[in-house]
N, CA, C, O and CB atoms as a CASP TS submission, in Angstrom:
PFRMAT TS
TARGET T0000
AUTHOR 0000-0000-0000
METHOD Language model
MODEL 1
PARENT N/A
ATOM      1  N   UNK     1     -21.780  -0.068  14.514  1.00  0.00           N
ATOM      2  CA  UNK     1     -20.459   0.244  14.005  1.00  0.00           C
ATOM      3  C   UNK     1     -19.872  -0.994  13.321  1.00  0.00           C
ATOM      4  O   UNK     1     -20.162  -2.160  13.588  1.00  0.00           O
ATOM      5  CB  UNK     1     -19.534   0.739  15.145  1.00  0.00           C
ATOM      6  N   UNK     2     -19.111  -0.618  12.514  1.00  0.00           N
ATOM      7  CA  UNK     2     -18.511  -2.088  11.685  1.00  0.00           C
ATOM      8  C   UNK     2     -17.158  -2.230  12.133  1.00  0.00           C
ATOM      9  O   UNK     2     -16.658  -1.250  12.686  1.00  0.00           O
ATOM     10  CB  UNK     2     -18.451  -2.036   9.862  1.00  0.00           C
ATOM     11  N   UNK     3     -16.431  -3.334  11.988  1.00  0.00           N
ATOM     12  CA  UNK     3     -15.478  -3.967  12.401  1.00  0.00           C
ATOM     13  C   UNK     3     -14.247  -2.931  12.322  1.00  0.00           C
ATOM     14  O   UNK     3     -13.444  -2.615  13.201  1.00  0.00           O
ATOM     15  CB  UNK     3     -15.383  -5.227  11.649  1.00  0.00           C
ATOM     16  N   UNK     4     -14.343  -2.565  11.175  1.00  0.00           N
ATOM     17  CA  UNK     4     -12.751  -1.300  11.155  1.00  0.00           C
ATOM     18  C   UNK     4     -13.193  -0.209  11.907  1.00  0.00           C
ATOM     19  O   UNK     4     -12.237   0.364  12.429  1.00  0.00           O
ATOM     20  CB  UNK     4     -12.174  -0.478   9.400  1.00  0.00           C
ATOM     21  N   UNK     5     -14.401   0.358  12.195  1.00  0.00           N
ATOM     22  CA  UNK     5     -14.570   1.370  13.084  1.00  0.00           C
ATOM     23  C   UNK     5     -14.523   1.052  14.693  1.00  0.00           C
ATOM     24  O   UNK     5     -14.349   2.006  15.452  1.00  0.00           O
ATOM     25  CB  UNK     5     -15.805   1.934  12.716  1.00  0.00           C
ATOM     26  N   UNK     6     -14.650  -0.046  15.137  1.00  0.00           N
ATOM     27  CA  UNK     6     -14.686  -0.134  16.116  1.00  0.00           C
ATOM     28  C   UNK     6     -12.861  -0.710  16.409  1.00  0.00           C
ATOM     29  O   UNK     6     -12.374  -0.918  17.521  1.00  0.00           O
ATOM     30  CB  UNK     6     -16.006  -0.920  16.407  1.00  0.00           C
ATOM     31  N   UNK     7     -12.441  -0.799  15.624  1.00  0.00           N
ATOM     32  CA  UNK     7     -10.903  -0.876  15.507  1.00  0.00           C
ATOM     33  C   UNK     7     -10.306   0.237  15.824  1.00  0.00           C
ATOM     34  O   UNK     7      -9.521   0.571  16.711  1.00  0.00           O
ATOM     35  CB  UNK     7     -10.413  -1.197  14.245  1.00  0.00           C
ATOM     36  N   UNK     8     -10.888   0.828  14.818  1.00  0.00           N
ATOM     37  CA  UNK     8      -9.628   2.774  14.807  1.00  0.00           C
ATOM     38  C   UNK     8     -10.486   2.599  16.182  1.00  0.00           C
ATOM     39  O   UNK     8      -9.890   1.816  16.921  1.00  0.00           O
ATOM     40  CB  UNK     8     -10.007   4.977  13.213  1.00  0.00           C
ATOM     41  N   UNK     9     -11.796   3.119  16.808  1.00  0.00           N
ATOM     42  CA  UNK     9     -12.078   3.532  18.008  1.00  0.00           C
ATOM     43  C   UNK     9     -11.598   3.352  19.093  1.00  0.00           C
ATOM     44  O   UNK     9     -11.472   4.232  19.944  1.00  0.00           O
ATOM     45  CB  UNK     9     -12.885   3.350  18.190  1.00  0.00           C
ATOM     46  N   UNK    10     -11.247   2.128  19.219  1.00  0.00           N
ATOM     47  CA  UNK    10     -10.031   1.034  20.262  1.00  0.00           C
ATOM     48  C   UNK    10      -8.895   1.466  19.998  1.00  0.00           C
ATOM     49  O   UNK    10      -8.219   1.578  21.021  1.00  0.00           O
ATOM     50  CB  UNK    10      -9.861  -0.699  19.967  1.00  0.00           C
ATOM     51  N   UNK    11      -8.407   1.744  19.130  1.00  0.00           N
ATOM     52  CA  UNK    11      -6.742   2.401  18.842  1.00  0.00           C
ATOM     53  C   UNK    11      -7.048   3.997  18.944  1.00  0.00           C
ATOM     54  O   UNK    11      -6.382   4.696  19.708  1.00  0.00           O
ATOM     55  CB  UNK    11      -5.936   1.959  16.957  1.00  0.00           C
ATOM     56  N   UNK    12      -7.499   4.234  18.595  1.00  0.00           N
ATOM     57  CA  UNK    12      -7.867   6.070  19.143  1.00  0.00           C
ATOM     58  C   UNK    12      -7.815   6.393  20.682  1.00  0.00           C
ATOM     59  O   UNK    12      -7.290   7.400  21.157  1.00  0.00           O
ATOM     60  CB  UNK    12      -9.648   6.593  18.746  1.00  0.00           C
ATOM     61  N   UNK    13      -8.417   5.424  21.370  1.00  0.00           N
ATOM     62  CA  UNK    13      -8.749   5.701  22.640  1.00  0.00           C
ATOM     63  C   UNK    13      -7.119   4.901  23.605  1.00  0.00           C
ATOM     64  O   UNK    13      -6.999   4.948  24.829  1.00  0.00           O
ATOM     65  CB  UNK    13     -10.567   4.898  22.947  1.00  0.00           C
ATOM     66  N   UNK    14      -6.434   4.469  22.974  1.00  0.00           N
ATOM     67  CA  UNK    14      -5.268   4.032  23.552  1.00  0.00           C
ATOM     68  C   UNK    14      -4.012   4.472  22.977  1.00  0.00           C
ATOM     69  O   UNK    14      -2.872   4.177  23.336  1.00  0.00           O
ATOM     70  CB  UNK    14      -5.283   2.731  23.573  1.00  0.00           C
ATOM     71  N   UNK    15      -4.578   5.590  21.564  1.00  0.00           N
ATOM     72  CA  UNK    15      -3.501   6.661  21.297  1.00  0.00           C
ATOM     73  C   UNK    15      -2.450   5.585  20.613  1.00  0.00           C
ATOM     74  O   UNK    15      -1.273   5.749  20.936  1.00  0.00           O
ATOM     75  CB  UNK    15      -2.863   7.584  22.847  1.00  0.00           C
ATOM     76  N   UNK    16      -2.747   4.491  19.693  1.00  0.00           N
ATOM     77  CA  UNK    16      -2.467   3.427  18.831  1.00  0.00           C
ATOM     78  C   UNK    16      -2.943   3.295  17.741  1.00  0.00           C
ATOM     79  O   UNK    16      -4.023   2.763  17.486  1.00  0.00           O
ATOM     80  CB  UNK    16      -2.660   2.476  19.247  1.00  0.00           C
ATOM     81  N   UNK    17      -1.967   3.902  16.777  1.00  0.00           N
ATOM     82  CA  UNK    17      -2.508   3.958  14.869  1.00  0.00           C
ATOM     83  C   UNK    17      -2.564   2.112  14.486  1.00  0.00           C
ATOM     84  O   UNK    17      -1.818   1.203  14.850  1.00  0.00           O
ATOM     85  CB  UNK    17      -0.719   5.048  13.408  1.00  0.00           C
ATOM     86  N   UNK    18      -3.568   2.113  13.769  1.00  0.00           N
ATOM     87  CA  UNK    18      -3.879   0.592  13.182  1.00  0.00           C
ATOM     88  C   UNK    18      -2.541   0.162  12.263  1.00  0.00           C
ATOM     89  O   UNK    18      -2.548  -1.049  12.046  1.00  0.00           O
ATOM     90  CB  UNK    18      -5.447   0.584  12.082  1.00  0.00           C
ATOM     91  N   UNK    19      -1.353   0.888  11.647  1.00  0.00           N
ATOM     92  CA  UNK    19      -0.504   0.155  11.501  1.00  0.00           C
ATOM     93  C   UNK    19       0.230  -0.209  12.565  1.00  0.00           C
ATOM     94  O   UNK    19       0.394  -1.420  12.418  1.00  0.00           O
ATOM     95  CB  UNK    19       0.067   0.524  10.710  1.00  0.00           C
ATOM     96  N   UNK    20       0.829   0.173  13.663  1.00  0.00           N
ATOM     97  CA  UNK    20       1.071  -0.120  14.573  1.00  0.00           C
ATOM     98  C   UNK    20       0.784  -1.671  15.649  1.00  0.00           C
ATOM     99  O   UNK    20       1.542  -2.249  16.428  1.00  0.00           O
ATOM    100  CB  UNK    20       0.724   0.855  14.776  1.00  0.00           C
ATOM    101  N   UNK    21      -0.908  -1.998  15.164  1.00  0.00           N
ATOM    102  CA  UNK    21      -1.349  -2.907  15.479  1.00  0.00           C
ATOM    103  C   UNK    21      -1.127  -4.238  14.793  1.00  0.00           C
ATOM    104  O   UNK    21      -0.783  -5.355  15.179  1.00  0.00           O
ATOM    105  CB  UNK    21      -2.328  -2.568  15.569  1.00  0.00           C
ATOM    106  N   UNK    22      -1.475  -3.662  13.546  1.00  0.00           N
ATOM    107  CA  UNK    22      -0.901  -4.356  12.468  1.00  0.00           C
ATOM    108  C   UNK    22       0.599  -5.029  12.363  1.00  0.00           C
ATOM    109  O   UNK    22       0.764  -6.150  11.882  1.00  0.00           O
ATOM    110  CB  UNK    22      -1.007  -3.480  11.530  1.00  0.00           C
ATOM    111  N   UNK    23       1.657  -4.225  12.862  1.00  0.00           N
ATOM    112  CA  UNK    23       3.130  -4.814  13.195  1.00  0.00           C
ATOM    113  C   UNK    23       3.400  -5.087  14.395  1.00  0.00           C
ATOM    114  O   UNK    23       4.046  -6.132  14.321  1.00  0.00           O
ATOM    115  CB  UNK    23       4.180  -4.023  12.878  1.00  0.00           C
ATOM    116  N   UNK    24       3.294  -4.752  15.634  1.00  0.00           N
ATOM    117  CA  UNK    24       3.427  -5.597  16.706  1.00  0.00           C
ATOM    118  C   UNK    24       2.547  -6.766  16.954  1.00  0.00           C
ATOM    119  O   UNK    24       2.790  -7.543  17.878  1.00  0.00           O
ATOM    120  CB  UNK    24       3.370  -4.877  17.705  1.00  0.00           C
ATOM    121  N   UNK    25       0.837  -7.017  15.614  1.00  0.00           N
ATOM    122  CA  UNK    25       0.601  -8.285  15.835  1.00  0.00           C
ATOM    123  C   UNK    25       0.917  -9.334  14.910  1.00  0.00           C
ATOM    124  O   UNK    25       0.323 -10.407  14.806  1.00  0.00           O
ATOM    125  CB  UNK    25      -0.523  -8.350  16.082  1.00  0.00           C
ATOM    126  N   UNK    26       1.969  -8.906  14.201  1.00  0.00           N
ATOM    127  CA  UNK    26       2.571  -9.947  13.276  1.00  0.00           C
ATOM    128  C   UNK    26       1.495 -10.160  11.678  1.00  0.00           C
ATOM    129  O   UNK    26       1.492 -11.099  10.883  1.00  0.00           O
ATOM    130  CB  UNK    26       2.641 -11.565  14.341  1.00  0.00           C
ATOM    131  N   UNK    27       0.648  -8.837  11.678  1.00  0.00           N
ATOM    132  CA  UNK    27       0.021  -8.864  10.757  1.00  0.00           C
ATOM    133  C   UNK    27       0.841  -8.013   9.481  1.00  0.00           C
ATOM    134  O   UNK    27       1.695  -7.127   9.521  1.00  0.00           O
ATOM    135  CB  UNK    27      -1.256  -8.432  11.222  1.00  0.00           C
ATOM    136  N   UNK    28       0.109  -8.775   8.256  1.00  0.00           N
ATOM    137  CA  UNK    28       0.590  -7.833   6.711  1.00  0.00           C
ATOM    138  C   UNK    28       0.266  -6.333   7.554  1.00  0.00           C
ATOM    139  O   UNK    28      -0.337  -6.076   8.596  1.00  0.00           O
ATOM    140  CB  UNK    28      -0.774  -8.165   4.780  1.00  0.00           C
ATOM    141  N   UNK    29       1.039  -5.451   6.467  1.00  0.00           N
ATOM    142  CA  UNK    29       0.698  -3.802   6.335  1.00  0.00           C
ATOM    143  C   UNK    29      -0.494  -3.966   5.657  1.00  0.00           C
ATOM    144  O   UNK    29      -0.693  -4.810   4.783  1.00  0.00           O
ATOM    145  CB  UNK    29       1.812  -2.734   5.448  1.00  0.00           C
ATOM    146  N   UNK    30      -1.342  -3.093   6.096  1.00  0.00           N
ATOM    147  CA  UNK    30      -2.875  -3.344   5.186  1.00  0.00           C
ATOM    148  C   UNK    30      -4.084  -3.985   6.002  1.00  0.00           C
ATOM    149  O   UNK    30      -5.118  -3.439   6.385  1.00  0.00           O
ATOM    150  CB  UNK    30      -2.632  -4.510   3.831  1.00  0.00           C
ATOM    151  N   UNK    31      -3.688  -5.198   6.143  1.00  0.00           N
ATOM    152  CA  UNK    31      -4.545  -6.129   7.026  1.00  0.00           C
ATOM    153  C   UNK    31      -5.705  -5.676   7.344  1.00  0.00           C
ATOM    154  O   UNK    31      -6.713  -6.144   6.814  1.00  0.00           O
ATOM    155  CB  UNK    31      -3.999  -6.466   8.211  1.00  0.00           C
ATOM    156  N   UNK    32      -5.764  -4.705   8.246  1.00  0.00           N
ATOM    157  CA  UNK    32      -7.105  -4.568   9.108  1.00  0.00           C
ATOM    158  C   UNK    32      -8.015  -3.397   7.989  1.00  0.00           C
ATOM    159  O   UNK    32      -9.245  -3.345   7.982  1.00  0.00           O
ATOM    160  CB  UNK    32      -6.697  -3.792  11.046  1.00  0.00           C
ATOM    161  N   UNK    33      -7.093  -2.495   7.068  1.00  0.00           N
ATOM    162  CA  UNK    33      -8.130  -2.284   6.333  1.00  0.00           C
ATOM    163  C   UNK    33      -8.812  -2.129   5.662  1.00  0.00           C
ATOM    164  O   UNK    33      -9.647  -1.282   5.344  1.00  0.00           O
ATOM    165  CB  UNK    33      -8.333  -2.135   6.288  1.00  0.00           C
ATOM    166  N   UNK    34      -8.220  -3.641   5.188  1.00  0.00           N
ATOM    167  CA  UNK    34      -8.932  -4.728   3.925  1.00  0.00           C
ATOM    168  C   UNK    34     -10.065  -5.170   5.100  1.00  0.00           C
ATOM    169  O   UNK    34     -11.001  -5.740   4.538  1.00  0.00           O
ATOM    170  CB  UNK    34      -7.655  -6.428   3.106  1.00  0.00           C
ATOM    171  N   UNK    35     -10.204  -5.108   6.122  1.00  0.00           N
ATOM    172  CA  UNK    35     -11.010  -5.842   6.462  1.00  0.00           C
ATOM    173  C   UNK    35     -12.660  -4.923   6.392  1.00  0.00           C
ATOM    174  O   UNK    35     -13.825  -5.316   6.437  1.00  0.00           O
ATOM    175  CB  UNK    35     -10.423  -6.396   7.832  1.00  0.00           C
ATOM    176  N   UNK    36     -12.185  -3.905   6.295  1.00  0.00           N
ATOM    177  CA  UNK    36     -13.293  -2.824   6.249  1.00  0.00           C
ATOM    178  C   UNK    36     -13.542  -2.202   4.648  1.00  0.00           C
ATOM    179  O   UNK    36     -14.716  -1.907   4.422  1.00  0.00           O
ATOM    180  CB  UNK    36     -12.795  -1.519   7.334  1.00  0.00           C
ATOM    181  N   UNK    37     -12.805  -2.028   3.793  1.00  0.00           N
ATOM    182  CA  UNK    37     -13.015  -1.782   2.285  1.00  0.00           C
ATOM    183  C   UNK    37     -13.566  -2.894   1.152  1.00  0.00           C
ATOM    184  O   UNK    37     -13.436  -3.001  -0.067  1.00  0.00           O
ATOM    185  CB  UNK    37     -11.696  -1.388   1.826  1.00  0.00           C
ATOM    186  N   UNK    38     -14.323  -3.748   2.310  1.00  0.00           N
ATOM    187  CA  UNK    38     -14.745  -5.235   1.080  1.00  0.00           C
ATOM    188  C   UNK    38     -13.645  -5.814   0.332  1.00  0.00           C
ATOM    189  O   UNK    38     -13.706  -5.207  -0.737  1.00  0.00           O
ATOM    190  CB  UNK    38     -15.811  -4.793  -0.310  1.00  0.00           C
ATOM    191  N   UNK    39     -13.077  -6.292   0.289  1.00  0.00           N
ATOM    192  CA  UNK    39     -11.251  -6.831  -0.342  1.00  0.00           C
ATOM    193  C   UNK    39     -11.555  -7.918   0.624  1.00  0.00           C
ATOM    194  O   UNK    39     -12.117  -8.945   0.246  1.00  0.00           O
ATOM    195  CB  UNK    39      -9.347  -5.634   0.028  1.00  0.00           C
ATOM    196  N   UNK    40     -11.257  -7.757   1.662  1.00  0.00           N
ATOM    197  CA  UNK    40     -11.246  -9.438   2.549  1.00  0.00           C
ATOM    198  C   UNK    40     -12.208  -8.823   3.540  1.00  0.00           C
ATOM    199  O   UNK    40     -11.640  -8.019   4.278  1.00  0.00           O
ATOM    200  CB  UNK    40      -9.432 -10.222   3.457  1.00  0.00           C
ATOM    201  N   UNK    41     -13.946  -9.019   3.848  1.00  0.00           N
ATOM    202  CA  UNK    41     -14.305  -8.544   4.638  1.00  0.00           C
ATOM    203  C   UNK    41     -14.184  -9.655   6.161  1.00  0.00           C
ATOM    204  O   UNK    41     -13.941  -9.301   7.315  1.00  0.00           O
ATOM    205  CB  UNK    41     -15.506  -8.047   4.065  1.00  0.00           C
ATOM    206  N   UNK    42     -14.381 -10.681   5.777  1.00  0.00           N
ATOM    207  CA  UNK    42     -14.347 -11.375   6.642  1.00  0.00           C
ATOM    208  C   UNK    42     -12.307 -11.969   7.305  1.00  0.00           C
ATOM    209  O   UNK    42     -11.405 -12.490   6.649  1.00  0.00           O
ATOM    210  CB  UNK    42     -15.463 -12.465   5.961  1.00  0.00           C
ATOM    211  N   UNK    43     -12.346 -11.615   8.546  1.00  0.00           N
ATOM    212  CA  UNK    43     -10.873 -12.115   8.857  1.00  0.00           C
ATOM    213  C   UNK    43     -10.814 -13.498   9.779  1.00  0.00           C
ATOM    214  O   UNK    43     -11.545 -14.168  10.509  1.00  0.00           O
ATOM    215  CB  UNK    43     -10.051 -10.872   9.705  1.00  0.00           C
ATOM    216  N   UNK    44      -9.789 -13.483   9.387  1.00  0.00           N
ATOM    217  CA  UNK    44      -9.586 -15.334  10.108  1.00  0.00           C
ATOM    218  C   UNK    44      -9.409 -15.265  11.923  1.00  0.00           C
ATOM    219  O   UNK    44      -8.508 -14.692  12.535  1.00  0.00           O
ATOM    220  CB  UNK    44      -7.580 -16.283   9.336  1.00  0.00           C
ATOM    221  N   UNK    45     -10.311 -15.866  12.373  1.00  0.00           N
ATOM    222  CA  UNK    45     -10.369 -15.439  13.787  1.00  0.00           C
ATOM    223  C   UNK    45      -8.604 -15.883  14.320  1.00  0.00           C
ATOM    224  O   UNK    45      -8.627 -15.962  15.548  1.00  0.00           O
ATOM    225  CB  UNK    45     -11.854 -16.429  14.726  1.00  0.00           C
ATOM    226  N   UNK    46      -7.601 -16.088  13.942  1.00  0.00           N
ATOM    227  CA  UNK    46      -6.872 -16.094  14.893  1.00  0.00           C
ATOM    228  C   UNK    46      -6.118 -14.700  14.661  1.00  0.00           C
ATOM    229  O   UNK    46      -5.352 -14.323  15.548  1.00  0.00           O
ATOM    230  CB  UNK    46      -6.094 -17.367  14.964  1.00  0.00           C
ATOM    231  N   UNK    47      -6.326 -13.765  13.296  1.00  0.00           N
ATOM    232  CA  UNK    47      -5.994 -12.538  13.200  1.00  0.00           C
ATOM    233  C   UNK    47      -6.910 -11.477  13.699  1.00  0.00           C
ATOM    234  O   UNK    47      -6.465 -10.331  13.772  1.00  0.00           O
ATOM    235  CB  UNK    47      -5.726 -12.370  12.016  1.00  0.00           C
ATOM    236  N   UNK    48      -8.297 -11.755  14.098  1.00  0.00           N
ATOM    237  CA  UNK    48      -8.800 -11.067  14.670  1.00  0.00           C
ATOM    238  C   UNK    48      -8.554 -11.258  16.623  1.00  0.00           C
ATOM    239  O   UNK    48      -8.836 -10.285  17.323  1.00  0.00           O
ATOM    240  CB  UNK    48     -10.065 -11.227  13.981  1.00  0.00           C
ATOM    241  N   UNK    49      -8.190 -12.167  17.086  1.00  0.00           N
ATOM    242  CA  UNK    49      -7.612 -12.382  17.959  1.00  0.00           C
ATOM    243  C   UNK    49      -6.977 -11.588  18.570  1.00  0.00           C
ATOM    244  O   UNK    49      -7.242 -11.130  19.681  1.00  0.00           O
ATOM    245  CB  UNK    49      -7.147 -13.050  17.778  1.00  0.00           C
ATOM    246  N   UNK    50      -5.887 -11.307  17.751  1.00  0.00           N
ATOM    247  CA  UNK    50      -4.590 -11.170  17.812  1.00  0.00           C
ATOM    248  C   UNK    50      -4.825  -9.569  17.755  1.00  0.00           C
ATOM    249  O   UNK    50      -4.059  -8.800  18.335  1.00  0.00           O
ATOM    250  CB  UNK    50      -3.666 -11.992  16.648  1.00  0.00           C
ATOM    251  N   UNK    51      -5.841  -9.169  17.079  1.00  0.00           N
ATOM    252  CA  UNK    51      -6.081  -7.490  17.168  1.00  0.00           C
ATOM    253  C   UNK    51      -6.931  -7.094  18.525  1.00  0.00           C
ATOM    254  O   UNK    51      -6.682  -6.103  19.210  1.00  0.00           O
ATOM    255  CB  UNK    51      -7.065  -6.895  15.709  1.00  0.00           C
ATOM    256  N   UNK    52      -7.870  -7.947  18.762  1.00  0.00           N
ATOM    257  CA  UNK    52      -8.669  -8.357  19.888  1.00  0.00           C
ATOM    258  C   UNK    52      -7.602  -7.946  21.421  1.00  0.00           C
ATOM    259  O   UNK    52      -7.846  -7.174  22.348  1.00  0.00           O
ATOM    260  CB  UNK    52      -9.063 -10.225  19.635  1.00  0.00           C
ATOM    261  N   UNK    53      -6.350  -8.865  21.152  1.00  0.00           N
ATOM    262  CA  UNK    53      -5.813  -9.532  22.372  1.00  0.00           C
ATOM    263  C   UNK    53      -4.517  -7.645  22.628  1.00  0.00           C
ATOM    264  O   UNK    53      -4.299  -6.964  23.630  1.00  0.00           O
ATOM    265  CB  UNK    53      -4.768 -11.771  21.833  1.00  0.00           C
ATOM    266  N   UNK    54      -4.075  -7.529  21.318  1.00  0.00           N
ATOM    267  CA  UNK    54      -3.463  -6.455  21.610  1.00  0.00           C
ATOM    268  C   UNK    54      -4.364  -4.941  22.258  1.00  0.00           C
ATOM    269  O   UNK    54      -3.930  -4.180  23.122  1.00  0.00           O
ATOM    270  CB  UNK    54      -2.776  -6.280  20.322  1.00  0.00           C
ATOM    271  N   UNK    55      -5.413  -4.857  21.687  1.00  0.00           N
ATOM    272  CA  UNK    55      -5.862  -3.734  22.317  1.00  0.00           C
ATOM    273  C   UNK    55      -6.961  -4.178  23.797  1.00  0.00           C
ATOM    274  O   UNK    55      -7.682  -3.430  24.456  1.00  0.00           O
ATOM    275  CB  UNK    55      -6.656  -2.839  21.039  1.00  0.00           C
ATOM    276  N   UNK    56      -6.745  -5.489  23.926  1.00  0.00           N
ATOM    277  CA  UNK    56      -7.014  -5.719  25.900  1.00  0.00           C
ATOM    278  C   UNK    56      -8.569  -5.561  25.551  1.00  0.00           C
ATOM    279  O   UNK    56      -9.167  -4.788  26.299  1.00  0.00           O
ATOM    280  CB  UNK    56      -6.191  -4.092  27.443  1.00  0.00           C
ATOM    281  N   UNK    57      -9.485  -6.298  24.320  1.00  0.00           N
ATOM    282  CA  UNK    57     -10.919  -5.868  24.156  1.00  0.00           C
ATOM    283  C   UNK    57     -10.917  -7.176  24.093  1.00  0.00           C
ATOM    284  O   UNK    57      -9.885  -7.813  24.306  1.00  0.00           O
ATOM    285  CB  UNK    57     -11.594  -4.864  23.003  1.00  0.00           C
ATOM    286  N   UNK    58     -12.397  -7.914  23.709  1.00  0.00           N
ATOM    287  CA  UNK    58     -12.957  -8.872  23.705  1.00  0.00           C
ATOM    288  C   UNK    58     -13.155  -9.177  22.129  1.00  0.00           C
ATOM    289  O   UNK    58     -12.940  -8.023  21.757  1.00  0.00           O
ATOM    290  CB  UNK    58     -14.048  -8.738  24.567  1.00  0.00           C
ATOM    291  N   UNK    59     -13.430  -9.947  20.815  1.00  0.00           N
ATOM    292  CA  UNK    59     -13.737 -10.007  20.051  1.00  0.00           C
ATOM    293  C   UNK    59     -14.631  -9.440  19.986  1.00  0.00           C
ATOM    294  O   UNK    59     -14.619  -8.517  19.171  1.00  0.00           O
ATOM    295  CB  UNK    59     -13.683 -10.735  19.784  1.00  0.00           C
ATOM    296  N   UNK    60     -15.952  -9.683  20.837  1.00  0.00           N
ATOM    297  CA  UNK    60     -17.268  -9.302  20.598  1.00  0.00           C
ATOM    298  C   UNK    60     -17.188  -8.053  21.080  1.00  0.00           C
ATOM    299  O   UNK    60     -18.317  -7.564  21.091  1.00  0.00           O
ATOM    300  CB  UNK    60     -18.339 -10.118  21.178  1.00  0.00           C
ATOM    301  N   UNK    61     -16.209  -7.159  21.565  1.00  0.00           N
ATOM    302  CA  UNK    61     -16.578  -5.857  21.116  1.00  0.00           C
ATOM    303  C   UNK    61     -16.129  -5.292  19.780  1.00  0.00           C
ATOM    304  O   UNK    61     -16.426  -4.227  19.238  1.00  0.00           O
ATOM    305  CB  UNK    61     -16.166  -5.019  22.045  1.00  0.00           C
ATOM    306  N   UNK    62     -15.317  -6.304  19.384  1.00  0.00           N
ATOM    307  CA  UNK    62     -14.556  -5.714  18.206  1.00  0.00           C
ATOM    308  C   UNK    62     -16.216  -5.812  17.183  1.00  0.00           C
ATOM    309  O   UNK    62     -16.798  -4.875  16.636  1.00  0.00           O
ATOM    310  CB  UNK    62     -12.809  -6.919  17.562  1.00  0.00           C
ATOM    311  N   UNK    63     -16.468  -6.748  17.208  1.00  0.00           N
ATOM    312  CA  UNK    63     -17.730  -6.727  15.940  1.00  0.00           C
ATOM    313  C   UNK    63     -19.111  -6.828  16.529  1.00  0.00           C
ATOM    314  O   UNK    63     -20.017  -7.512  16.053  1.00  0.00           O
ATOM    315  CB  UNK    63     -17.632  -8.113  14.810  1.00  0.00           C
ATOM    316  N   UNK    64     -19.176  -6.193  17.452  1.00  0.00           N
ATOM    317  CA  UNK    64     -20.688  -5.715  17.608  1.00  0.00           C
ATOM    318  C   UNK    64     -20.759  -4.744  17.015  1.00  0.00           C
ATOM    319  O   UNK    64     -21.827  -4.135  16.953  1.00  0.00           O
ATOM    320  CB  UNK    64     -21.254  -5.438  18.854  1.00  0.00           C
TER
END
């Protein structure tokens, strides 16, 4: 699975839309999915963190 899918999957399963994540983690509107449409594939680990830390996962589940 790639990084934005295993995103929505983590916000699906805690009933949390990715803008949502996106504004309570102090991220742009958009953010996470530029990170999946090639535009910015790679994100700066303290914004992946920060998506990491809100949905209570580990990085490395976010991008396995």
């Amino acid at each position: 699975m790639s990084l934005l899918e295993n995103i929505k999957r983590a916000a699906s399963e805690r009933k949390i839309s990715v803008y949502r994540i996106e504004k309570d983690s102090g991220l742009s509107n958009g953010t996470i999915g530029k990170w999946g449409s090639g535009i910015n594939k790679t994100p700066n680990m303290s914004s992946l963190k920060k998506v990491a830390d809100y949905l209570d996962v580990s990085i490395d589940e976010l991008i396995k």
